[in-house]
C-alpha positions as CSV (number, residue, x, y, z in Angstrom):
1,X,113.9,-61.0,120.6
2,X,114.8,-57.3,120.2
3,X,116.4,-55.7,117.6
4,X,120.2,-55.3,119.1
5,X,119.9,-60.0,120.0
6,X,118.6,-59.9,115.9
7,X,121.6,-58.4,114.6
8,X,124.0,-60.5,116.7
9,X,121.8,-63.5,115.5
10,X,122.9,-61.8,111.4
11,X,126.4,-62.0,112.4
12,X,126.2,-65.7,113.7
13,X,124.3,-66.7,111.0
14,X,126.6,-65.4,108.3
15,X,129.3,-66.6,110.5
16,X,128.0,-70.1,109.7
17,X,126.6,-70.1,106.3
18,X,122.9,-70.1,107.1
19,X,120.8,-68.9,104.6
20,X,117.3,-69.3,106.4
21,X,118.3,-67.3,109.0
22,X,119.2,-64.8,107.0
23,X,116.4,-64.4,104.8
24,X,114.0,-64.8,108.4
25,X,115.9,-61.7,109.4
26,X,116.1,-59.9,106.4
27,X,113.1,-57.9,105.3
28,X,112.2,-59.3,101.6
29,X,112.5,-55.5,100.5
30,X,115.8,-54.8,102.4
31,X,117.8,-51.6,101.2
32,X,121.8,-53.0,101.5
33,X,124.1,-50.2,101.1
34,X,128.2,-51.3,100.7
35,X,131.1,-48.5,100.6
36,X,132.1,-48.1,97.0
37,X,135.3,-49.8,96.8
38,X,134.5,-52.6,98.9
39,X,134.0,-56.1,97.2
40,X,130.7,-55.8,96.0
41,X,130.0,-52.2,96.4
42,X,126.7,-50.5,96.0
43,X,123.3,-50.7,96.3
44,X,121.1,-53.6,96.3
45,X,117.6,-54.0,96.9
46,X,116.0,-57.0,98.1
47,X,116.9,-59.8,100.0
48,X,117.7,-62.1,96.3
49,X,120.0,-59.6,95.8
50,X,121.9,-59.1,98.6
51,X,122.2,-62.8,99.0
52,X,123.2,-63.5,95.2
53,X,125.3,-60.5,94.2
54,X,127.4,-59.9,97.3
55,X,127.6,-62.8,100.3
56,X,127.8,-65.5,97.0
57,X,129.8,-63.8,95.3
58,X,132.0,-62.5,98.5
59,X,132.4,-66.3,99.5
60,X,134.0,-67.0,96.5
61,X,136.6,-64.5,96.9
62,X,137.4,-64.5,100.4
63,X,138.4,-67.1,102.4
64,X,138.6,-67.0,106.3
65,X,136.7,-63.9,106.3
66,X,135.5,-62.6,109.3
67,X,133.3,-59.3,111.1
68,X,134.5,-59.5,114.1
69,X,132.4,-56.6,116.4
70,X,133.8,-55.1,119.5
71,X,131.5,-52.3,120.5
72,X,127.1,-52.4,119.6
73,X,125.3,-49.1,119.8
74,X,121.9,-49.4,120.4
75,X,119.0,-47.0,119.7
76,X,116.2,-49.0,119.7
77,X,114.9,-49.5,115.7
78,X,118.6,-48.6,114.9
79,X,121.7,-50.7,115.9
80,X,125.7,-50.1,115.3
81,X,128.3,-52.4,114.8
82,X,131.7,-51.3,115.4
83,X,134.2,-53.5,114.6
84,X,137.7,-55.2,112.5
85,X,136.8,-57.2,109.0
86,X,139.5,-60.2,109.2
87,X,139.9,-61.8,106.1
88,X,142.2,-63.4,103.2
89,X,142.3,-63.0,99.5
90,X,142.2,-66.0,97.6
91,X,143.7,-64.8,94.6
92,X,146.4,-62.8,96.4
93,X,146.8,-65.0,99.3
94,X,146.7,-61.6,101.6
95,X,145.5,-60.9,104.3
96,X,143.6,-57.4,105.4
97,X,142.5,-55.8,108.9
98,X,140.0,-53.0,107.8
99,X,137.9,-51.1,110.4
100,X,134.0,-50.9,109.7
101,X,131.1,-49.3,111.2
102,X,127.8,-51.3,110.1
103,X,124.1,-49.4,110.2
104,X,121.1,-51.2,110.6
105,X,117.9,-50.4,110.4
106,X,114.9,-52.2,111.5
107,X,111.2,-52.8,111.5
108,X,109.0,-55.1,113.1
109,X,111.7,-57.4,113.9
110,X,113.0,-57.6,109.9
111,X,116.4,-55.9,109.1
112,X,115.0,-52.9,106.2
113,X,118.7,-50.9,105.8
114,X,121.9,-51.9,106.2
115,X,125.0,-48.8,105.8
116,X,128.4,-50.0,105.8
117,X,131.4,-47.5,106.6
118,X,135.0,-49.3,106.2
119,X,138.6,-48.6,105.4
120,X,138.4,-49.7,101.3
121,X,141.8,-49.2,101.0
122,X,143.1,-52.1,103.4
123,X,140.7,-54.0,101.3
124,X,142.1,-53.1,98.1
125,X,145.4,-53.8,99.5
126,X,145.3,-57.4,100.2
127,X,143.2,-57.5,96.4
128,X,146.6,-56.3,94.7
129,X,148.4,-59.0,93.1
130,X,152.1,-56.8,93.3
């Protein structure tokens, strides 16, 4: 499998809840970078991590949420995801469109970086209650 078919298998595999697949992919020692502003945002280390402080906690606010690409870049041990976030707020009941450009890295066939780029304030908006 090369590296651009592993990060389309990370988008069908959070697409559908599967952990395994996830951690198989993810190097144990990944570096996950999100857009301060965004749901979750920072920096995490490790694959625990990522999967306990931002997809867990991310599933629990979001419902319906989707990263839908339409363009991949590929440069061999780095890929590019171009694309729309789709999602709704469960608190607000809103919904959001937000651009993103997604970064990966990889090595040996393991995801090691991952650098999100989005539009925070579309985000924000649907997390407003008035």
């Amino acid at each position: 499998m090369n590296n651009l078919e592993i990060i389309q298998q990370l988008y069908q595999a959070f697409g559908d809840r599967d952990t395994t697949t996830l951690l198989r992919l993810f190097d144990p020692q990944i570096e996950w970078i999100q857009n301060e502003g965004f749901p979750g945002g920072g920096r995490y280390l490790g694959s625990d991590a990522v999967l306990n402080n931002v997809f867990a906690k991310f599933r629990l606010e979001w419902e319906k949420w989707q990263a839908i690409v339409d363009e991949w870049l590929d440069t061999g041990d780095t890929i590019v995801a171009l694309g729309k976030y789709h999602g709704v707020y469960r608190l607000t009941g809103k919904t959001t469109i937000a651009a993103f450009a997604h970064v990966y890295t990889l090595r040996d066939g393991r995801i090691i970086r991952y650098k999100q780029y989005t539009d925070t304030l579309k985000v924000a908006e649907a997390m407003q209650l008035t």
